[in-house]
N, C-alpha and C positions, 0 to 999 in steps of 0.2 A: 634354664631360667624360667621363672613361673610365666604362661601364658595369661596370667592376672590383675597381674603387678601392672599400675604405667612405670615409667619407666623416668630417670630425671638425668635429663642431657646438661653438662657442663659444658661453658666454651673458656677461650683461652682469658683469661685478667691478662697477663702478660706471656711473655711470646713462648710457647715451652708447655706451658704449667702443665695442661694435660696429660701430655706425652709423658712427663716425668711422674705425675700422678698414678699412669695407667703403668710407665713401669715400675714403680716402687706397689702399686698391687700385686702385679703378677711375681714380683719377687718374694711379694710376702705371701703369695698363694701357695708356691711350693713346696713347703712343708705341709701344707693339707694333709695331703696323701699319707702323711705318716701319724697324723696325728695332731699336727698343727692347728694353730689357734682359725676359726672360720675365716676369709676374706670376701666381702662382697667382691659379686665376677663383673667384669667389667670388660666392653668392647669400645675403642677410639680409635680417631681418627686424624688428620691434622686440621689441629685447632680444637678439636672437641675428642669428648669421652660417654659414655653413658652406663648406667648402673643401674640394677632394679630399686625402686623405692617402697622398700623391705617396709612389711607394719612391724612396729616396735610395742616391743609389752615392756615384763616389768623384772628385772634381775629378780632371780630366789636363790639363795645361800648354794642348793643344790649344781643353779648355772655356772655361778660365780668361781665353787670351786673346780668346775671344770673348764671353766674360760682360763683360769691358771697352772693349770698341769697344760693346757692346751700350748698357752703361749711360750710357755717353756719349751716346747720343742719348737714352735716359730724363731726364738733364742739362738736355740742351737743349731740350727742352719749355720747360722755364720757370717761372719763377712772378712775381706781378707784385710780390711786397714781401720782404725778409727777415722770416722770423719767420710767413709767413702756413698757416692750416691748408687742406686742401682745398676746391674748391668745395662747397659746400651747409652747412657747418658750421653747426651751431645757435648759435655765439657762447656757449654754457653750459658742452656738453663738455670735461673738460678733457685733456690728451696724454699717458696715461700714466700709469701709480702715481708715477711722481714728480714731476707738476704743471708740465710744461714749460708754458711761457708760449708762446699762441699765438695770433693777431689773423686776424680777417678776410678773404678770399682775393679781396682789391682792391688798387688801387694806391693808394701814398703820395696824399694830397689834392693838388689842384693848386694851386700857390701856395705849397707849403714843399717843403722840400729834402727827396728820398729817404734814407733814414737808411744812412747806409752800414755794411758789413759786420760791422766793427771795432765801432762803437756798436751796432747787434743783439746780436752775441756774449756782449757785456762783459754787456750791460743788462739781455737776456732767456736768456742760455744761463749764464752765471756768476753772477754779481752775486746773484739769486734766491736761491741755496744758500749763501750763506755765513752769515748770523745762523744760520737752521736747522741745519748743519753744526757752527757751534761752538757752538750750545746742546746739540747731540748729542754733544759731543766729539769727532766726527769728526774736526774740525778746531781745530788750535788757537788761539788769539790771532795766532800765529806766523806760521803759515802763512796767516792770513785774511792776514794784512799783504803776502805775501808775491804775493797771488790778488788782492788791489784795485789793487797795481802791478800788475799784466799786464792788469787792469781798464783803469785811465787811459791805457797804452799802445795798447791799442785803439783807445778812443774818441780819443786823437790821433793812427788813422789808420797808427799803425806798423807795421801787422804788413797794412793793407789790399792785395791782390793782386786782380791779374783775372781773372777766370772762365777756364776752360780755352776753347779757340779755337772749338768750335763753339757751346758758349754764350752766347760774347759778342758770335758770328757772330749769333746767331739771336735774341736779344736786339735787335740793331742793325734785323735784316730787321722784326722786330716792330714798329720805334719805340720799344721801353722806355725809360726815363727812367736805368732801372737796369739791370745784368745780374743775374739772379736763377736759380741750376739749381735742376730739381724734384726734391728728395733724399728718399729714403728713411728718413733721420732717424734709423734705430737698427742700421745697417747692418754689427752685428757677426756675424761669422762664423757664427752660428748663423742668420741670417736669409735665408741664401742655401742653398734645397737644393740638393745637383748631382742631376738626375733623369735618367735614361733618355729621350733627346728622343722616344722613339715614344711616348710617355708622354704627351705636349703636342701632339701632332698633333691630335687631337682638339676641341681650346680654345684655341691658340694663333694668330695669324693668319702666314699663308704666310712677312712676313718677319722674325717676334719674331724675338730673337737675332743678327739678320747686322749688327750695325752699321749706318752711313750708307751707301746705295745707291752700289755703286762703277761701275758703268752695265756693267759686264762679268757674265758668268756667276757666282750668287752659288750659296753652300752653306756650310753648316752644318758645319766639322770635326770632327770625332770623334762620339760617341752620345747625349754628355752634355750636360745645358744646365743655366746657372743660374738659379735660378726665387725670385723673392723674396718671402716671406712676411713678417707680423707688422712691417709699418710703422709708422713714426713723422711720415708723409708733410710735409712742410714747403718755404718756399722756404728756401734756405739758399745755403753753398759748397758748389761738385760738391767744392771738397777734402776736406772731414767728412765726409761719404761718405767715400773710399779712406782715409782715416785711421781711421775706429771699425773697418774689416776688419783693422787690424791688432793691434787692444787686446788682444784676445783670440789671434792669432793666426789665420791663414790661408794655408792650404798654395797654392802658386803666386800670392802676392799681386803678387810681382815678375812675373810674364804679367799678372795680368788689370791692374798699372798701364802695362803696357810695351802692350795692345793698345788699352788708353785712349789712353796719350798716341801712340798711331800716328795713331790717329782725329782727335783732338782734342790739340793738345800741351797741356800746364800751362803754367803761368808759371813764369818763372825764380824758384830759390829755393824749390819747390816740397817738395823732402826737408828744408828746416830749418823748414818751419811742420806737419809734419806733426804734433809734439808737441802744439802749438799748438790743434791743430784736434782733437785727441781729448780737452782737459781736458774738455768739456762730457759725453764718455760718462764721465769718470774722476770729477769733481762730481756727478756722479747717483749715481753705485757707493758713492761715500762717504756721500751722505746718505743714499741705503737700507742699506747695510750694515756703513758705518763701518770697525772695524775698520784692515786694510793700503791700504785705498782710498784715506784721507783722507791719508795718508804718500806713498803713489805720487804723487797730486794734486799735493801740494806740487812734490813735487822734479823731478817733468815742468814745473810752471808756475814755479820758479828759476830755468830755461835761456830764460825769456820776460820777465823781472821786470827 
């Protein structure tokens, strides 16, 4: 870690957060090593966490698309259930000021069926916010109507696709029952700095950043790398990842999805679920903030209904 940097110490909002913070980095640090997407390093404590306070510049098409062949192998790590929080979880903490629902970092039991994508979404990423939303006024009668259809199409499976190729590659090499990528979970455009790579030399291992080993001479283009902070760490779709970078907007999103799917293709259909796959940051917005959220919500989850 740079001897330059200060450094910005986080303490607990509620009882946990840290803890669960510091471990959904260190889960998503893992993949470094191989190529994986950067993760600010972090040491905590109980009740507190601390991190360097990285200078941030400016994405170049160059970083962009290697922040996405990067996070593809961050993807393919894995995880063994939808919906699961990082290794060591106390089973108490809960994800977030807005209560995402989150189980155990094991696999489905043996002897019942892995719950598939579709039924996760509906069950533990929508479904949850709706009474609260329309007791809030967030949302109205209307629109809850219009969010439990896109609900039942779920869980029958409508909208289920398969992980991007090396996911489902590495899934397969595993044995998983399921394919499962290790996502980031709140991976809105403020959650990626773009830092000065001399910045990461220090902390970063030799091949964070480069994608999947291409057996030829590797390196790093341009100066800048994208570095992930302030996770939601879960298993999930590697698609909700590159969907929540665009809720908000993200300069060169088309690089960093163009050096994704170089690495890793998507699955066919992949631009008409991407609505799809950001209600669950567009349901949180509305139930903390109400307001034009719980309107967008709607009329993104119409084109799914």
């Amino acid at each position: 870690m740079s001897r330059t940097n200060p450094t910005i110490r986080k303490q607990d909002d509620y009882p946990g957060a840290t803890g669960l913070e510091a471990l959904g980095l260190a889960w998503l640090a893992e993949p470094m090593a191989g190529g994986g997407a950067h993760v600010v390093p972090v040491t905590s404590g109980p009740g507190w966490l601390e991190e360097p306070r990285l200078p941030s510049g400016s994405v170049t098409a160059d970083a962009a698309e290697a922040f996405g062949r990067a996070l593809a192998v961050t993807h393919a790590a894995g995880a063994p259930a939808f919906g699961v929080a990082p290794p060591g979880w106390d089973g108490r903490t809960r994800m977030g000021n807005s209560d995402v629902r989150i189980r155990p970092c094991e696999p489905e039991p043996e002897g019942t069926e892995p719950r598939r994508w579709g039924e996760f979404f509906a069950d533990d990423r929508l479904a949850p916010y709706l009474r609260p939303c329309r007791d809030r006024g967030a949302l109205s009668a209307a629109g809850v109507a219009v969010i439990e259809r896109v609900c039942a199409r779920l869980r029958d499976g409508d909208f289920d696709a398969d992980q991007p190729e090396l996911v489902a590659r590495a899934a397969r090499e595993r044995g998983d029952r399921v394919a499962v990528a290790r996502t980031h979970g709140d991976l809105w455009t403020g959650n990626v700095l773009w830092v000065p790579r001399p910045e990461s030399l220090d902390w970063a291992p030799a091949r964070a950043g480069l994608g999947p080993a291409s057996g030829t001479g590797e390196q790093l283009r341009g100066d800048v790398v994208g570095v992930l902070i302030d996770p939601l760490a879960q298993g999930a779709h590697a698609e909700t990842d590159l969907a929540a970078l665009g809720v908000f907007g993200q300069r060169h999103l088309e690089r960093i999805v163009a050096g994704y799917d170089e690495v890793s293709p998507l699955a066919d259909g992949w631009r008409e679920r991407v609505g799809l796959h950001q209600l669950h940051m567009l349901i949180i917005h509305a139930f903390l903030f109400g307001g034009p959220y719980g309107a967008e919500t709607v009329a993104v989850a119409r084109r799914y209904a």
